[in-house]
C-alpha positions as CSV (number, residue, x, y, z in Angstrom):
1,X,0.0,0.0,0.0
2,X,3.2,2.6,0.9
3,X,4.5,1.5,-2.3
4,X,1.2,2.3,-4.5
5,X,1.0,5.7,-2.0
6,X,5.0,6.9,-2.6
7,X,5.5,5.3,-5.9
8,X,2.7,4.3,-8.5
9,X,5.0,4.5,-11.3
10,X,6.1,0.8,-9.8
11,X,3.1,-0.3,-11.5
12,X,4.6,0.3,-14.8
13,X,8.2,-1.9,-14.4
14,X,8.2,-4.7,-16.7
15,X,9.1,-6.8,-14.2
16,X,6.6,-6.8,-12.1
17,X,3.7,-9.2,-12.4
18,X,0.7,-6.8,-11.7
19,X,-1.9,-9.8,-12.3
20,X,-0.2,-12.0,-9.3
21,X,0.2,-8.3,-6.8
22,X,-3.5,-8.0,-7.9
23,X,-4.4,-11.9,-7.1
24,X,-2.1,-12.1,-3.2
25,X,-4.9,-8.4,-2.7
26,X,-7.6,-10.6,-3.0
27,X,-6.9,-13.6,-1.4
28,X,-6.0,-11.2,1.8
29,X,-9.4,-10.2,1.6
30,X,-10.2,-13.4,2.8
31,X,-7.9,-14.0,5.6
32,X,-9.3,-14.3,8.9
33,X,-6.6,-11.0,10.7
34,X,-7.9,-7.9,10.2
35,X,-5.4,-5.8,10.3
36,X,-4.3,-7.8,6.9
37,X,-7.9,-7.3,5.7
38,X,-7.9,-3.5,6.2
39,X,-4.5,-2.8,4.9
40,X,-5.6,-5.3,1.2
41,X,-8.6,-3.2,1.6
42,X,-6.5,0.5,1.7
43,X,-4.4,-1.3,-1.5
44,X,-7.2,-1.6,-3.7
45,X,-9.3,2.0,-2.7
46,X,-4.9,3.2,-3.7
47,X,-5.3,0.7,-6.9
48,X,-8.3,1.6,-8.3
49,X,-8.4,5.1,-9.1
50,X,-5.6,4.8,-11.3
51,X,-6.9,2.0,-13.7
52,X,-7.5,4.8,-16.4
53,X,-3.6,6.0,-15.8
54,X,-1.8,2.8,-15.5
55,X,-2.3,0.7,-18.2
56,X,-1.3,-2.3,-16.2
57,X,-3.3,-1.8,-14.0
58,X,-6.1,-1.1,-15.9
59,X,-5.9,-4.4,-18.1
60,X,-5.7,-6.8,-14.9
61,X,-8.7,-4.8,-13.1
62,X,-10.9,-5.3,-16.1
63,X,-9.6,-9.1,-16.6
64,X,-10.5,-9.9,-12.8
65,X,-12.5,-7.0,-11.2
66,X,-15.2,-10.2,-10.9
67,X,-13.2,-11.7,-8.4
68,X,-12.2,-8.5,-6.4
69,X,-16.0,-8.1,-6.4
70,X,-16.8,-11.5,-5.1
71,X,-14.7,-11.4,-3.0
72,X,-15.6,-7.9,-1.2
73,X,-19.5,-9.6,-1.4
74,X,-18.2,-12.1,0.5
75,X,-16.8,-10.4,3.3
76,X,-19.4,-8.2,3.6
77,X,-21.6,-11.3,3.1
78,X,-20.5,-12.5,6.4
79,X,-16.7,-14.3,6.0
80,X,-15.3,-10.7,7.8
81,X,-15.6,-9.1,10.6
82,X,-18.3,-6.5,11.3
83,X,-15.5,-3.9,12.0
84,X,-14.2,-4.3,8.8
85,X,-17.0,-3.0,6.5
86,X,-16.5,0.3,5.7
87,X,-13.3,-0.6,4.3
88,X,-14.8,-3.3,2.3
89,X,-17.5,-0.5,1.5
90,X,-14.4,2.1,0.0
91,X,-13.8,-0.7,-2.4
92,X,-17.3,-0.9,-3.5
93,X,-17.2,3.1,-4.0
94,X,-13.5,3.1,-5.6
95,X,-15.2,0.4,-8.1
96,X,-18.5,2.4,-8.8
97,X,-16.5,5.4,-9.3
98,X,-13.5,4.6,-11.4
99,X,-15.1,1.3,-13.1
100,X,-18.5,2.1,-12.9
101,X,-19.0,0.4,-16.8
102,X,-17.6,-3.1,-15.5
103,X,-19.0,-3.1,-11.9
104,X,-22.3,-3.0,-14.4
105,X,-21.3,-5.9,-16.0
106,X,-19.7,-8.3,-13.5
C-alpha cells in the first residue's frame, strides 16, 4: 500500500507481475486477521483510481474485477468481521467510481 501511495510509477516496471500483486490483494481479503484485511482493503481504494492512468493496472482490473467483487460480497456477506466493513464498502465506492461500466457488467 506505501509503495502504491509513494510510488505508482512501480506499477509500470516490466518486471513486475501486476496480475499475481492483484491476485495475493484478494486472497487477503479473505484471511481471517484484520489488520491484513484492512490494509488489502486500503491497497485496492490506492489501486483503483488509477486503472485509467496505468495501463497495467487497468488491463488486470478489467480481466479480474469479478473476483475483487466476489470477494468484497463475500466479506461483507459474512466471511469478515463487522469492524471491517467500511473498508470493504471504499472498495465498493473506488469500483463504482473509477469502473462504474464493468462493476455494471460483472
Amino acid at each position: 500500500l506505501q509503495a502504491l501511495k509513494r510510488k505508482p510509477d512501480l506499477f509500470l516496471c516490466s518486471n513486475l507481475d501486476v496480475k499475481a500483486v492483484f491476485q495475493c490483494g484478494v486472497l487477503s481479503l479473505k484471511f481471517p486477521e484484520a489488520p491484513t484485511v484492512k490494509a488489502s482493503c486500503g491497497f485496492f481504494t490506492e489501486l483503483l483510481p488509477r486503472c485509467g492512468e496505468i495501463a497495467p493496472v487497468g488491463q488486470v482490473v478489467h480481466e479480474n474485477g469479478k473476483v475483487l467483487l466476489q470477494a468484497v460480497l463475500e466479506g461483507i456477506g459474512g466471511q469478515a468481521s463487522r469492524s471491517l466493513m467500511d473498508h470493504f464498502a471504499e472498495i465498493l465506492f473506488a469500483l463504482n467510481k473509477h469502473c462504474f461500466s464493468l462493476l455494471s457488467v460483472w
